[in-house]
C-alpha positions as CSV (number, residue, x, y, z in Angstrom):
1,X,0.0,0.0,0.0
2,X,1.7,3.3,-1.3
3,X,2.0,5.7,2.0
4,X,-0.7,8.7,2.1
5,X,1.8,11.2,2.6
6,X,4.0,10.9,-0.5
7,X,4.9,12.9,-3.2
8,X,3.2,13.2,-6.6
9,X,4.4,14.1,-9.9
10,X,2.5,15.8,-13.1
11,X,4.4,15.4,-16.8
12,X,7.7,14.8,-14.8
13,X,7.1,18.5,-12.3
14,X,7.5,16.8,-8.8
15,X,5.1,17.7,-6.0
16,X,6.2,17.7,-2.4
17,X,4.5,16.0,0.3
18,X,5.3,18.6,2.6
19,X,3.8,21.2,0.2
20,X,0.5,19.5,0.0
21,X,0.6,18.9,3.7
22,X,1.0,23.1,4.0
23,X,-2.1,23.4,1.3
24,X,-4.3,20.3,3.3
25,X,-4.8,23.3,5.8
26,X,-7.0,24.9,3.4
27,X,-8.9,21.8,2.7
28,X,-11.6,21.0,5.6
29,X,-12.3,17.9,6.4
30,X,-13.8,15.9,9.3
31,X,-11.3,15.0,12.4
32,X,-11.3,11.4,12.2
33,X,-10.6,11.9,8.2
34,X,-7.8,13.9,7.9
35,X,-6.5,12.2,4.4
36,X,-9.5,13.4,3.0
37,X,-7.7,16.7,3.1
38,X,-4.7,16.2,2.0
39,X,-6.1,14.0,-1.0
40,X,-8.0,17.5,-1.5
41,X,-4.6,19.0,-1.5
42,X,-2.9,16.9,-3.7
43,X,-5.7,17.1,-6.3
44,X,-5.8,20.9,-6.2
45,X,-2.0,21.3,-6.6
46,X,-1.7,18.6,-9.5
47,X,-4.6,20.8,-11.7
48,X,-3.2,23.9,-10.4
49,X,0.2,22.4,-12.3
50,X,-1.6,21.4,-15.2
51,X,-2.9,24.4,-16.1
52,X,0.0,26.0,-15.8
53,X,1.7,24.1,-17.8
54,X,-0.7,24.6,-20.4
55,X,-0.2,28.6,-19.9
56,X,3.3,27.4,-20.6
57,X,2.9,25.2,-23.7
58,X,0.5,28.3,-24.9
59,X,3.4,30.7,-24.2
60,X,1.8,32.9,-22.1
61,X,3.2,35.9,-20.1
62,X,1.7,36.4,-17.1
63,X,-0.6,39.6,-17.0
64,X,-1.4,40.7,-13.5
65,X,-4.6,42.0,-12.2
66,X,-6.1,43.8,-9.8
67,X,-8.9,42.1,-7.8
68,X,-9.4,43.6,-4.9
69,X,-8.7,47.4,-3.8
70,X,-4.6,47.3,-2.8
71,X,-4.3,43.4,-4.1
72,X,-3.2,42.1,-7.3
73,X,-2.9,38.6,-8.7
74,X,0.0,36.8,-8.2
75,X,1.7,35.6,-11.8
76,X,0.7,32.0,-11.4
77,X,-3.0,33.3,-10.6
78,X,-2.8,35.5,-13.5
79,X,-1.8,32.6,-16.0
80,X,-4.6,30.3,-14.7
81,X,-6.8,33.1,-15.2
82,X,-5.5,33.6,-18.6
83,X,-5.8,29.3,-19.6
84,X,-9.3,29.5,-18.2
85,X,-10.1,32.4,-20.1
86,X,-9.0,31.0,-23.3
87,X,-10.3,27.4,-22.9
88,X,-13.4,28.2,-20.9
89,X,-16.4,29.2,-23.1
90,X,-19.8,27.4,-22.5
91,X,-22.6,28.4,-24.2
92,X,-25.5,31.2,-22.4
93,X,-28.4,29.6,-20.9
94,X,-31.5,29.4,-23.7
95,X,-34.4,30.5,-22.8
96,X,-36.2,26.8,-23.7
97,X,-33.3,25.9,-20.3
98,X,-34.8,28.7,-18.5
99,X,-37.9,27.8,-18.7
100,X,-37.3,24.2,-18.1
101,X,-35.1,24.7,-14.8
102,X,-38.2,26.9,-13.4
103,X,-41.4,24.3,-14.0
104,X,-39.0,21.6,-13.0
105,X,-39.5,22.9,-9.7
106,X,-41.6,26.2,-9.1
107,X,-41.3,25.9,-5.5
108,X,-37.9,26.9,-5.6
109,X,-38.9,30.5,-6.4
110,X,-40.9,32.2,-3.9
111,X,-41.4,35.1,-1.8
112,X,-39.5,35.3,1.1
113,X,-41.2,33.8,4.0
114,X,-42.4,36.2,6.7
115,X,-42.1,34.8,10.0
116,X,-43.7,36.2,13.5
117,X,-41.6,34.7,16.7
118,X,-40.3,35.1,19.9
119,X,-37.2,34.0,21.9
120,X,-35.7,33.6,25.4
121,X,-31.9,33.6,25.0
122,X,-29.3,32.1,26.7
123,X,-25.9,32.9,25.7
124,X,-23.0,30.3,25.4
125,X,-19.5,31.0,23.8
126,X,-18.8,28.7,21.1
127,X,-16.3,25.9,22.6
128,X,-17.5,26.6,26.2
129,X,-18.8,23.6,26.9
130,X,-19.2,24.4,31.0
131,X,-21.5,27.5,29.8
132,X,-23.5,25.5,27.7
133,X,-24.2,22.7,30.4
134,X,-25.3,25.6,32.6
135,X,-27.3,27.5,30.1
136,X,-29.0,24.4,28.8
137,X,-30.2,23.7,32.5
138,X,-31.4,27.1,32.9
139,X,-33.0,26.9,29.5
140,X,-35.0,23.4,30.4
141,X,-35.9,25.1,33.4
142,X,-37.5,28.0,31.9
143,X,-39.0,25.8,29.0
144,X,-40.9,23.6,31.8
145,X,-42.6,26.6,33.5
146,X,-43.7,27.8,30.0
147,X,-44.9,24.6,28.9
148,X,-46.9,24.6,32.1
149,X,-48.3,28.2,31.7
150,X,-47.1,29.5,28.2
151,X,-48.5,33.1,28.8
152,X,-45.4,33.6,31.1
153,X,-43.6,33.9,28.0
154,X,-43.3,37.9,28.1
155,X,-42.0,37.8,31.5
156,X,-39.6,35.2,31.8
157,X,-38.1,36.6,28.2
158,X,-37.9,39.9,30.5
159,X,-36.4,37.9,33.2
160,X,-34.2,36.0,31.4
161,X,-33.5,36.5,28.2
162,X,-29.9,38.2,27.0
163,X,-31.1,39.6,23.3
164,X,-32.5,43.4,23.7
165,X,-35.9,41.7,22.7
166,X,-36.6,40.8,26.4
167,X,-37.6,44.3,26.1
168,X,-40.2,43.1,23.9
169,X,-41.4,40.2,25.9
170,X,-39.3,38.3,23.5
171,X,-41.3,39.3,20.4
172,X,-38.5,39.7,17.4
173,X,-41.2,41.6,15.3
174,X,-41.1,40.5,11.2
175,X,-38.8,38.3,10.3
176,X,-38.1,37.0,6.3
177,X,-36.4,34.2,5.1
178,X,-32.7,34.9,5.9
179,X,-32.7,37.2,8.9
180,X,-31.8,34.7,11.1
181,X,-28.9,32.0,11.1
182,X,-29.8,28.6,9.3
183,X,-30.7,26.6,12.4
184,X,-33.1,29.0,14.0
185,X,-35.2,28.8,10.8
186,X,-34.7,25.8,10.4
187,X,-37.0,25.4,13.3
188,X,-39.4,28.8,12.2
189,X,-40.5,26.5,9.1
190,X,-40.9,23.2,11.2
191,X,-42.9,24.8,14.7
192,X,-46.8,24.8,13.8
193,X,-48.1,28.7,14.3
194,X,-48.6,29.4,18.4
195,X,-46.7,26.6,19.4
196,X,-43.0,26.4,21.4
197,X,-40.2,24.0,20.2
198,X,-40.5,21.5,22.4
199,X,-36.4,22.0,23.2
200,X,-34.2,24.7,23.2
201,X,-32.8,25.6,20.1
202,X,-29.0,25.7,20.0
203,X,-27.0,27.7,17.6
204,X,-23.8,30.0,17.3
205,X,-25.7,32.9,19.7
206,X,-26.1,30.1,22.6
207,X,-29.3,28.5,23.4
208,X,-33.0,29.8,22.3
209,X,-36.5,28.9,23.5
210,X,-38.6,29.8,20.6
211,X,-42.0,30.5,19.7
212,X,-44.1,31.0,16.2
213,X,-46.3,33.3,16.5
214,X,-47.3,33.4,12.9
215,X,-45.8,31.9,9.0
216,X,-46.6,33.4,5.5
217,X,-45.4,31.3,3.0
218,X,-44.4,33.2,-0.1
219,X,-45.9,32.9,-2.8
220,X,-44.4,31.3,-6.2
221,X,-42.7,34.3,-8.4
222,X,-43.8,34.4,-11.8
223,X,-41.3,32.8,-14.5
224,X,-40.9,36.3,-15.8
225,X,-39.5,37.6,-12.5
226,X,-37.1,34.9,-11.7
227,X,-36.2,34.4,-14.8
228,X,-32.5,36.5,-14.5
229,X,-31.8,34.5,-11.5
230,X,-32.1,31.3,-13.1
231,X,-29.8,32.4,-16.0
232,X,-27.1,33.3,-13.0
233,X,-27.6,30.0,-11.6
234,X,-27.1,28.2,-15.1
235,X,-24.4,30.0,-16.2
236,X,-22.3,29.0,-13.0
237,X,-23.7,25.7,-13.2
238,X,-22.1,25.7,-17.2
239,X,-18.5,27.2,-16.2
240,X,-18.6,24.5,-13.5
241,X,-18.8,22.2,-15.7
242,X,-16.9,23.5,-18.6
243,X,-13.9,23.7,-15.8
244,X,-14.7,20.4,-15.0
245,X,-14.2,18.6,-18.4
246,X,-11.2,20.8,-19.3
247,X,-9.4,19.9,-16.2
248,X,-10.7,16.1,-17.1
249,X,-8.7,16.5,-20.7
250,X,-5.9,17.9,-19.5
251,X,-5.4,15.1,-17.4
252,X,-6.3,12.2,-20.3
253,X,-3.2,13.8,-22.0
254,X,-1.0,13.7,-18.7
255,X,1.2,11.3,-16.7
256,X,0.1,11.8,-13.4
257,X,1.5,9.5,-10.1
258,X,1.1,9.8,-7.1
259,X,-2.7,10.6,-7.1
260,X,-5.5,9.6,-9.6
261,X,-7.5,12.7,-11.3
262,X,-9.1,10.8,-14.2
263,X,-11.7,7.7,-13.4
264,X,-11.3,4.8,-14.7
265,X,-13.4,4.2,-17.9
């Protein structure tokens, strides 16, 4: 069994374990899989060397950009900028593709949904796991005596509650799809309307008792007004792909060890 830490080589241009090891830090990847980073690593260093060696073969100088206010490409960016730009060209979205991608699934364009809630919160640090055991004890507690007698929602979120909408009794006013952090709506879109989630909600803030007060589903958008967005999301999906199979050719062509970037047939 060849070793996971090794070095690979593309068209004879030798790359270093220890440089992929330094690039696997850009790669995340769950704890108890850490060669899935550095096989991330390995992959992303070999195509980064294929294409620039096919800004070589093309003899190109490398032309510098600016991409961001006070930084400018370095000249390896600028020559896989430059390949891409040459070898890259898929076709605009038509609008029979338009038109296809919306009725496929309709629901996918609404409205934003308007939400009505409330919250209790009990902050925790990320990583603090002593704070967390305490605020999810004071959290049950609180959820019991509201369970019990759920108009003391107003003044326990008073008593309690560490987000300037205790002031409020807890109410957070209108919320749309997006004002609040994945997990918390996550729960908006599953609680029934005038009901509590039946545990506290954790997320980056801490720990949240939560009430719907009211939903609004948005309504579906007319093809006509979406249809610009689904031309964004099909050109990305076509420069995807068109990076895809150029990266898959360049590698046909290549003699590659170390790592395998082509499937077998």
């Amino acid at each position: 069994m060849k070793p996971l830490l090794s070095d690979i080589t593309v068209n004879g241009k030798k790359i270093p374990a220890e440089l992929i090891a330094s690039e696997a830090q850009n790669h995340p990847a769950p704890k108890s899989k850490p060669g899935m980073a550095w096989m991330a690593a390995a992959r992303a260093l070999a195509i980064r060397t294929l294409v620039l060696q096919e800004a070589n073969r093309l003899g190109f100088e490398p032309d510098p950009q600016q991409v961001a206010e006070g930084k400018v490409e370095t000249d390896e960016e600028a020559l896989v900028r430059q390949v891409l730009d040459v070898a890259l060209d898929p076709p605009a979205p038509s609008p029979q593709s338009l038109r296809a991608a919306y009725d496929a699934a309709p629901d996918r364009w609404r409205a934003p949904t308007l939400y009505e809630a409330a919250h209790i919160l009990f902050p925790v640090k990320p990583g603090d796991v002593v704070a967390l055991a305490k605020a999810r004890a004071a959290a049950s507690a609180v959820l019991t005596q509201l369970q019990r007698d759920p108009r003391a929602f107003g003044g326990l979120a008073r008593e309690h509650s560490a987000c300037s909408s205790r002031d409020n009794g807890g109410r957070l006013g209108q919320l749309i799809s997006g004002d609040t952090v994945p997990e918390f709506e996550a729960v908006l879109d599953a609680l029934d309307e005038g009901s509590l989630a039946p545990e506290p909600v954790a997320t980056r803030y801490g720990l949240h008792i939560m009430r719907l007060d009211a939903r609004a589903q948005g309504a579906v958008l007319p093809f006509e007004a979406v249809a610009p967005r689904i031309a964004e999301m099909l050109e990305k999906a076509a420069w995807v792909k068109a990076g895809r199979d150029f990266v898959a050719r360049l590698a046909r062509d290549a003699e590659v060890s170390g790592i395998t970037l082509v499937a077998a047939a």
